[in-house]
DSSP file (Angstrom, degrees, kcal/mol; ACC not computed):
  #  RESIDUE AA STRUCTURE BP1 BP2  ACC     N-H-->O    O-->H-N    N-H-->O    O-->H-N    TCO  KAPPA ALPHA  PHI   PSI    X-CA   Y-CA   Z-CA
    1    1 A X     >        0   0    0      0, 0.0     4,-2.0     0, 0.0     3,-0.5   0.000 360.0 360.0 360.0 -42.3    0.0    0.0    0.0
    2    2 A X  H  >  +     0   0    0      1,-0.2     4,-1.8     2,-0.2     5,-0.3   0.999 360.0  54.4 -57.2 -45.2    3.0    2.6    0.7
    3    3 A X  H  4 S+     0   0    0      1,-0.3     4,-0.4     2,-0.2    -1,-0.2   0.717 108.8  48.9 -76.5  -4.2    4.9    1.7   -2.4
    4    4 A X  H >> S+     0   0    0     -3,-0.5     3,-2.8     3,-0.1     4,-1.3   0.976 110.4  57.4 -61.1 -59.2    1.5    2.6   -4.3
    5    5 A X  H >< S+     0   0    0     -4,-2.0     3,-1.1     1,-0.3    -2,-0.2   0.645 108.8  43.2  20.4 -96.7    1.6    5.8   -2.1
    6    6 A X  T 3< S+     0   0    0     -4,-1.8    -1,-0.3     1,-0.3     3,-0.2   0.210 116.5  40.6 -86.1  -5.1    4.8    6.6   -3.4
    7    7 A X  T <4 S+     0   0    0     -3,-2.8     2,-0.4    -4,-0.4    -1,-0.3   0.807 134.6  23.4-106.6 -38.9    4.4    5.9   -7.4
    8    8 A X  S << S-     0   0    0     -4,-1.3    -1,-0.1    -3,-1.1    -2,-0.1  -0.856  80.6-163.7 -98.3  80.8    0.9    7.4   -7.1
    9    9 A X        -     0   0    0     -2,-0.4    -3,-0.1    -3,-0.2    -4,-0.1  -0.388  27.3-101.6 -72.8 162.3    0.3    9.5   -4.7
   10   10 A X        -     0   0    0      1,-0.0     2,-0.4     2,-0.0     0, 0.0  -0.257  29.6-140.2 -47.0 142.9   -3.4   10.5   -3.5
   11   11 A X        -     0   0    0     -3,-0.0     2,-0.4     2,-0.0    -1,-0.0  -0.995  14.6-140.1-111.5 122.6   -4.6   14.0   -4.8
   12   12 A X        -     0   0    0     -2,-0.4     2,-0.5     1,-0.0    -2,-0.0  -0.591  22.5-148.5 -87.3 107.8   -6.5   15.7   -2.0
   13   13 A X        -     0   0    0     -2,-0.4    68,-0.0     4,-0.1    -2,-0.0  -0.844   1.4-132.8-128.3 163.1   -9.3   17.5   -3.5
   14   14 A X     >  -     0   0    0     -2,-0.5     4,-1.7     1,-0.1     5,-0.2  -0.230  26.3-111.2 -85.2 155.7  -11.3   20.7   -2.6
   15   15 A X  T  4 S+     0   0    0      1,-0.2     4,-0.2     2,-0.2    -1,-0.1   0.647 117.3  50.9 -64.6  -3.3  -14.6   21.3   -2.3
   16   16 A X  T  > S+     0   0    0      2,-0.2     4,-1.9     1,-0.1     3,-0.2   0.778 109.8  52.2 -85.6 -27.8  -15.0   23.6   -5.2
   17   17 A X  T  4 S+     0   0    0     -3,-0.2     4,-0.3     1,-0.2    -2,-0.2   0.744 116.4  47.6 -64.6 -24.6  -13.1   20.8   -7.4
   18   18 A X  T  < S+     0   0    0     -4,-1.7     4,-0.2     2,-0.2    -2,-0.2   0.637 109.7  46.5 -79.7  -8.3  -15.9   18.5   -5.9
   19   19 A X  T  > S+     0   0    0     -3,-0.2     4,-2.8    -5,-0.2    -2,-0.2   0.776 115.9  44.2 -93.3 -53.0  -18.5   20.4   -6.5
   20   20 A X  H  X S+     0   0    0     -4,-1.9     4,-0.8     2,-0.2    -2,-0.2   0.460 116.5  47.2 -71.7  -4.3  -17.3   21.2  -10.4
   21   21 A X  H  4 S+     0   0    0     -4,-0.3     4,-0.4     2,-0.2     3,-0.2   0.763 117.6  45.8-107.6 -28.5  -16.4   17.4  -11.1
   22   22 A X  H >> S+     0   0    0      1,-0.3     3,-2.8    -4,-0.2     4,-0.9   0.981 110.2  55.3 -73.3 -48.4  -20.1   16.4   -9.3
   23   23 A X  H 3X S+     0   0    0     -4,-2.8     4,-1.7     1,-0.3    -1,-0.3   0.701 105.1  45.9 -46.5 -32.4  -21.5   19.0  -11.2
   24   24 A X  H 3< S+     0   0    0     -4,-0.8    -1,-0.3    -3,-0.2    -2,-0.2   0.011 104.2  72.2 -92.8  32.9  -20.3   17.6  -15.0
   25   25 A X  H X> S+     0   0    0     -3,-2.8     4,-2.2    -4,-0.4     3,-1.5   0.759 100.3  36.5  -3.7 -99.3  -21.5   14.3  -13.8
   26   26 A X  H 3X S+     0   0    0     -4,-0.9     4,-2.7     1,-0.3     5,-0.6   0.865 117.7  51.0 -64.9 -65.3  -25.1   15.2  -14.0
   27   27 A X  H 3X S+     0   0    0     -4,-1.7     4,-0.6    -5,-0.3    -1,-0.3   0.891 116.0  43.9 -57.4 -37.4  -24.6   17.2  -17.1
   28   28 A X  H X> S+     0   0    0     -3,-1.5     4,-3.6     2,-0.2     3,-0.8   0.999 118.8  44.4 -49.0 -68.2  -22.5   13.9  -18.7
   29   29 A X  H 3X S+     0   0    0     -4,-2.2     4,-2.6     1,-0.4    -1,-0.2   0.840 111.1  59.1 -67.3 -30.0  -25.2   11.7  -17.4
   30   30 A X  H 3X S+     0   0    0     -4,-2.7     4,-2.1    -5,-0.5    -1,-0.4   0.717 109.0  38.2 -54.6 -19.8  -27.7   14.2  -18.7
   31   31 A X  H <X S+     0   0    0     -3,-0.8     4,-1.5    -4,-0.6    -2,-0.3   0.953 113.1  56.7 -90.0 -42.1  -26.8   14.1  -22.0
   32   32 A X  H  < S+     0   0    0     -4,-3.6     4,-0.3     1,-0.2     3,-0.3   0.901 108.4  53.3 -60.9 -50.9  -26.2   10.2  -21.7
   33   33 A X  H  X S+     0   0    0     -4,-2.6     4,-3.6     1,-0.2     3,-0.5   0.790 109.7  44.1  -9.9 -69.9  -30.0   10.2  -20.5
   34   34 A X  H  X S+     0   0    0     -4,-2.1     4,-1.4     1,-0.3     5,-0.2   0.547 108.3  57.3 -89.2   5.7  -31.5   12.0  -23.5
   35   35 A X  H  X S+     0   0    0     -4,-1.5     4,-1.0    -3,-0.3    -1,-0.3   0.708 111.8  45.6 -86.7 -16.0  -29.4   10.0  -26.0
   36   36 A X  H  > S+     0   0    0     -3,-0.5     4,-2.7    -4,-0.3     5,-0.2   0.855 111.7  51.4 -88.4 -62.6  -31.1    6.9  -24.5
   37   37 A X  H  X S+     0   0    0     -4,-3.6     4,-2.3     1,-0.2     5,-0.3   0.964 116.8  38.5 -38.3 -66.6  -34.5    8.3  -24.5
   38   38 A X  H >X S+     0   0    0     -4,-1.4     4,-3.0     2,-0.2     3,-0.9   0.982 117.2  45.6 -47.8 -63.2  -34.3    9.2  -27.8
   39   39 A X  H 3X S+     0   0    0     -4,-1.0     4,-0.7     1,-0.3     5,-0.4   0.912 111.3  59.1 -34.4 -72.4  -32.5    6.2  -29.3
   40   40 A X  H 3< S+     0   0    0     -4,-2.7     4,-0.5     1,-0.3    -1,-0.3   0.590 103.9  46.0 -24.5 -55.7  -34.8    4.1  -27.3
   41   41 A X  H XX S+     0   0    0     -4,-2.3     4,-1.7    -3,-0.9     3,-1.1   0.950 109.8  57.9 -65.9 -61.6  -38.0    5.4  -28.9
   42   42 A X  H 3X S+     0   0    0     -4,-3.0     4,-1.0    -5,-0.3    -2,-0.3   0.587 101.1  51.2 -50.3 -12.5  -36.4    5.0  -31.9
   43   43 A X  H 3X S+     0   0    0     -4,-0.7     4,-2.8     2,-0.2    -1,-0.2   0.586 111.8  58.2 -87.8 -25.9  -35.7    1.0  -31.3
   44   44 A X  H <4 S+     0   0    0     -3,-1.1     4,-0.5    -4,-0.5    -2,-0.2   0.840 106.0  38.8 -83.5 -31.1  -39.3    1.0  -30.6
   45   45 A X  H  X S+     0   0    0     -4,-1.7     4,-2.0     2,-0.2    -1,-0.2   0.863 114.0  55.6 -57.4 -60.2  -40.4    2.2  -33.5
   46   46 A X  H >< S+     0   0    0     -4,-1.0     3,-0.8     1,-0.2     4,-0.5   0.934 115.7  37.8 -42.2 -53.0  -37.9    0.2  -35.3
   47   47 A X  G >< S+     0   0    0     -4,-2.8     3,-0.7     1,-0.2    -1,-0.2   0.849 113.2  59.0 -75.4 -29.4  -39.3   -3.4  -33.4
   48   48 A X  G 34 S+     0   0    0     -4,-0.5    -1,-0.2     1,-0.2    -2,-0.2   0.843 114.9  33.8 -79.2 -25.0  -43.0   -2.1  -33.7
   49   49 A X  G << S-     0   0    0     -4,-2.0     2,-0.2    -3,-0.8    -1,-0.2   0.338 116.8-116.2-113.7   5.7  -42.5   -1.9  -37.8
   50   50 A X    <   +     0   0    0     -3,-0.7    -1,-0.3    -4,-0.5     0, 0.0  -0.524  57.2 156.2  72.7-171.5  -39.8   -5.4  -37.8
   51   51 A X     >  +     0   0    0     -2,-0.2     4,-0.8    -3,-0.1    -1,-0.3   0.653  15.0 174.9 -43.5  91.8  -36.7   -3.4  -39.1
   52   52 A X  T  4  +     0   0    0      2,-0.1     4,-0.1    -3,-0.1    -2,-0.1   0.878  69.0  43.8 -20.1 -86.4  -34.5   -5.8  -37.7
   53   53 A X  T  > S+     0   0    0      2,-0.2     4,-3.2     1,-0.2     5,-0.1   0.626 107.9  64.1 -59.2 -34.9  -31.4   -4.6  -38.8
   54   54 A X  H  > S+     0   0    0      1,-0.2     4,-1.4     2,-0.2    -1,-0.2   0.962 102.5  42.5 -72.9 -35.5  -32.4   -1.3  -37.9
   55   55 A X  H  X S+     0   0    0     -4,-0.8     4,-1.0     2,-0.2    -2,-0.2   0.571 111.8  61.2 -79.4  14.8  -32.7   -1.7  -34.1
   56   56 A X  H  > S+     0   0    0      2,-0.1     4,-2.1    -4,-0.1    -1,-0.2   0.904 109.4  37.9 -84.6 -59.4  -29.4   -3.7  -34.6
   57   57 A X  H  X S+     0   0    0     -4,-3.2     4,-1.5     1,-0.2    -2,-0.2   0.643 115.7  59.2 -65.9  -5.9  -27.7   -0.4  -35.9
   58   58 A X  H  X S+     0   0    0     -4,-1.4     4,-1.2     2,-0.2     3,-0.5   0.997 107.7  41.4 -65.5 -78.2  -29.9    1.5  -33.2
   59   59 A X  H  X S+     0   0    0     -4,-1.0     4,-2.1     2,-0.2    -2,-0.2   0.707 114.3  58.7 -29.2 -46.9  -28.3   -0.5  -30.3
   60   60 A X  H >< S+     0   0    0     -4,-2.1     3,-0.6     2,-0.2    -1,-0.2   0.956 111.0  37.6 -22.3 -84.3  -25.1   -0.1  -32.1
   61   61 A X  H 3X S+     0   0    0     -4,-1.5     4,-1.7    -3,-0.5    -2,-0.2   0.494 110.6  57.6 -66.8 -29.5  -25.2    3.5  -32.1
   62   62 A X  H 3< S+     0   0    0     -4,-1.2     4,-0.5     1,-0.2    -1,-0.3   0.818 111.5  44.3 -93.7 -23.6  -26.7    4.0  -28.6
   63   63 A X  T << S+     0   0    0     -4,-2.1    -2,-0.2    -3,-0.6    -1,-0.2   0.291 116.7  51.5 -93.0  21.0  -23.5    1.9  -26.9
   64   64 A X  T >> S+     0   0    0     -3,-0.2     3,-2.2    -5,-0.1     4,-1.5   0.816 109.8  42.8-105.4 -66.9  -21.2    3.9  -29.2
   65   65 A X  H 3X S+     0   0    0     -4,-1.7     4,-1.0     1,-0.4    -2,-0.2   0.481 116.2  50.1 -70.8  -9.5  -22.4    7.5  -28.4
   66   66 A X  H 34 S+     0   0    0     -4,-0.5    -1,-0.4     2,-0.2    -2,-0.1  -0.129 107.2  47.9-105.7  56.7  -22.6    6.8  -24.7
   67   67 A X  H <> S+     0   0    0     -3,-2.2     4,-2.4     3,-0.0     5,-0.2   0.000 112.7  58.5-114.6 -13.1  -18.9    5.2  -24.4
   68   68 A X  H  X S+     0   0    0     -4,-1.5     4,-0.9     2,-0.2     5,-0.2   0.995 111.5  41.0 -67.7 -62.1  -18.2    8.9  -26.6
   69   69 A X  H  X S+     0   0    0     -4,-1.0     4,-4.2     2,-0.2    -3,-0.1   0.902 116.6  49.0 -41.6 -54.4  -19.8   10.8  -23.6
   70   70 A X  H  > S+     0   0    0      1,-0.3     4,-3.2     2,-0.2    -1,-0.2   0.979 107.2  47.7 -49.2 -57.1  -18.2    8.8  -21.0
   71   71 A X  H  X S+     0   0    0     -4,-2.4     4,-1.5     1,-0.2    -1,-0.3   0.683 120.6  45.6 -76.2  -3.2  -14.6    8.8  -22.2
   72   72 A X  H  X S+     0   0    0     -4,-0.9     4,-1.8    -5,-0.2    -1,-0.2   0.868 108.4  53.2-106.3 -19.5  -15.4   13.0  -22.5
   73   73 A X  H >X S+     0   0    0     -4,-4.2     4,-2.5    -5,-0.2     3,-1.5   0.995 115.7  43.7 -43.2 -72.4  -17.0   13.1  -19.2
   74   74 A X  H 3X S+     0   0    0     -4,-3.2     4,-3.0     1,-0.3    -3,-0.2   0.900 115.2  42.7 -52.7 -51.4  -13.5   11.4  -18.1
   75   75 A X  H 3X S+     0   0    0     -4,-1.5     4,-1.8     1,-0.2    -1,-0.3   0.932 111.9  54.0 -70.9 -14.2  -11.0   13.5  -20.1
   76   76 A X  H <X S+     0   0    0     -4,-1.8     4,-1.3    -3,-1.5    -2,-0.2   0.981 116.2  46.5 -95.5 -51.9  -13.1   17.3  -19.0
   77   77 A X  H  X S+     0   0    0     -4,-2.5     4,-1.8     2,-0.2    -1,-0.2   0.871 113.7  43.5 -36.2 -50.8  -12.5   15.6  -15.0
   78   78 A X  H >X S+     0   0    0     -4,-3.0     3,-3.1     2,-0.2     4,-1.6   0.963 114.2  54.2 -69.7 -68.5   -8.6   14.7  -15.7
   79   79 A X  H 3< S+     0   0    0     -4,-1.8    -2,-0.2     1,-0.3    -1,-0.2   0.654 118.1  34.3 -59.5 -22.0   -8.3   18.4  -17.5
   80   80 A X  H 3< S+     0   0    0     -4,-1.3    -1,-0.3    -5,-0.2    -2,-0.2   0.796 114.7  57.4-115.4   5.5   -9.8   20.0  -14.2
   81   81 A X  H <<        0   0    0     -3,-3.1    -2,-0.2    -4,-1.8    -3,-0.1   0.950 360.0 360.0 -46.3 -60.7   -8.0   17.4  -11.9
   82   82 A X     <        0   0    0     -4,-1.6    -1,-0.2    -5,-0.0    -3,-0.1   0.544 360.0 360.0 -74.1 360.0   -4.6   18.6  -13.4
C-alpha cells in the first residue's frame, strides 16, 4: 500500500473541485439520459414496424455515443484534476 503511495500518490481534492467534477457528472449523465431516451423510442419504432437490422444499428449507435460521452466526461474531469 505505501509503495503505491509513493508511485501514485493521492490528490487531495477541494470542495469547489468536488463540487465542479459532481456537477459535470449530472450534465454527462444528462446528455447520456437524452441519447437513451431518444435512441430508445427509436428501437421502438424500429421493433413495432420489424426493421431488424435497424434496431441492430440502433443499439449499435446507442452503446457507441454513450462510451463517446463517457470517455469526454472522463478527459473534461482529468483536465480540471490537473
Amino acid at each position: 500500500m505505501e509503495r503505491l503511495e509513493k508511485e501514485s500518490p493521492t490528490q487531495e481534492l477541494s470542495d469547489e473541485l468536488k463540487a465542479k467534477l459532481a456537477e459535470l457528472s449530472k450534465v454527462f449523465e444528462a446528455k447520456i439520459a437524452d441519447r437513451e431516451v431518444f435512441l430508445n423510442s427509436e428501437i421502438a419504432k424500429a421493433e413495432l414496424a420489424g426493421e431488424f437490422e435497424v434496431i441492430e444499428q440502433l443499439n449499435k449507435q446507442l452503446a457507441s455515443d454513450r462510451k463517446v460521452l463517457e470517455a469526454e466526461l472522463e478527459a473534461k474531469k482529468n483536465e480540471l484534476r490537473a
